[in-house]
N, C-alpha and C positions, 0 to 999 in steps of 0.2 A: 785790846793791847796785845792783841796775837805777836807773837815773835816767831821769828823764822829757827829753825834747827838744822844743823846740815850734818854731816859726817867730820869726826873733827878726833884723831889721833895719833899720834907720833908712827912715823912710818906709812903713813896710809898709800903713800905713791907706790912704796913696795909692793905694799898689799893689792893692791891694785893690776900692777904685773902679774905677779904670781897667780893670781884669778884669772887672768887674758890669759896666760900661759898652760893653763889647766884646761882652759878652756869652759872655764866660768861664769853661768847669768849673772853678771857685775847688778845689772839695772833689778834684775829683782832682790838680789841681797841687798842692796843698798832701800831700795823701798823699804823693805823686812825692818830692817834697822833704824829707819827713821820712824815707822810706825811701830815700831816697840820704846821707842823714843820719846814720841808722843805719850804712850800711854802711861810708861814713869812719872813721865813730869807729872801729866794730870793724877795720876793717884797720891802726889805728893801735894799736891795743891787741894784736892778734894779731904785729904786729913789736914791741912793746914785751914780750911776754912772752917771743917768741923770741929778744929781745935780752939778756934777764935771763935767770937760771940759773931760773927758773919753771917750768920741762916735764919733769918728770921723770916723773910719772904722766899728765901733759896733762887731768884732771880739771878743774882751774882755765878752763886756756883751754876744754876744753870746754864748759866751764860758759857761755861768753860768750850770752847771746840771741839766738835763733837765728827769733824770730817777729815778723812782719813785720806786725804789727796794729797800725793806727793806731785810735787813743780821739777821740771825741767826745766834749765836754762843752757843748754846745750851739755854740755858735760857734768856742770853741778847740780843736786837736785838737794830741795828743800822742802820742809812740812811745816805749818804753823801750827805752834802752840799755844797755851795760854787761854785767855778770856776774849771771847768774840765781843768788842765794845758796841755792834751795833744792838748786840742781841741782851741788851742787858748788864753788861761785864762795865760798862766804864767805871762805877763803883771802888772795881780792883785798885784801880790806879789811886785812889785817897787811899785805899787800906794799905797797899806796898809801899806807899810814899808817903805818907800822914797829911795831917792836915793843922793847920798852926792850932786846932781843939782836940786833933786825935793822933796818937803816937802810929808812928806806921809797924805794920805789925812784919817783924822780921822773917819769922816763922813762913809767911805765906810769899814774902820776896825771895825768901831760900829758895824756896820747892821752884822755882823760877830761873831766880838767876846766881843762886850760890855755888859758893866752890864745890860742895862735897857733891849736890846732884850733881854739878858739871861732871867731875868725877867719876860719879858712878856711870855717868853717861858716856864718858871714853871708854870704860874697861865696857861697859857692856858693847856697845858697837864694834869694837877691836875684838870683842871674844867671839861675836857673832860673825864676822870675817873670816879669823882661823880657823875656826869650824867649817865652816863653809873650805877652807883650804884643805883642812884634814878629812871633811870627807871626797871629797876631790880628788886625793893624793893617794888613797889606800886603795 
């Protein structure tokens, strides 16, 4: 159930200029970003399963994405996250979604796809940006 992560915060076309302008490696901060991206998520999904009764075999969590390759598609780049289904993970998908015997467990759909990672996940990207601007700039 891998999902795609890309760069995603208010202003970002600015920021974008303003790094051209600076004269900026855009392609590796934006990598930077999406694999520190990646690794949020999965720490939040690796306490959401050790929070659940989930680890009895530890197949599931090992199943989470374990590689660190960002995707180009000309200008947009992308990293997957989440649980690799062929390696084990399909699992995920009854626990984040239930199953008409088992409640889906919210806690492990959060660390995924809820608001507050989202969240956390703009300010961090956007902080890692202006950074990258302020030291640029000094």
């Amino acid at each position: 159930m891998a999902k795609k992560a890309y760069i995603e915060f208010d202003g970002f076309d600015e920021v974008i200029a303003r790094l051209y302008a600076l004269e900026g490696n855009v392609k590796e901060v934006t990598e930077d970003a999406l694999k520190k991206t990646k690794r949020h998520v999965h720490e939040k999904l690796r306490d959401a399963m050790a929070a659940g009764d989930h680890n009895k075999t530890r197949d599931t969590v090992d199943s989470i994405d374990g590689q660190n390759v960002v995707e180009w598609a000309g200008s947009v780049a992308s990293i997957d996250i989440g649980f690799n289904i062929r390696e084990g993970g399909l699992p995920s998908i009854f626990l984040m979604y239930g199953t008409p015997k088992i409640d889906k467990d919210s806690k492990l759909y959060g660390a995924v796809y809820g608001k507050k990672v989202r969240d956390e996940i703009k300010k961090m990207q956007e902080d890692l940006f202006y950074d990258e601007i302020r030291r640029l700039d000094s």
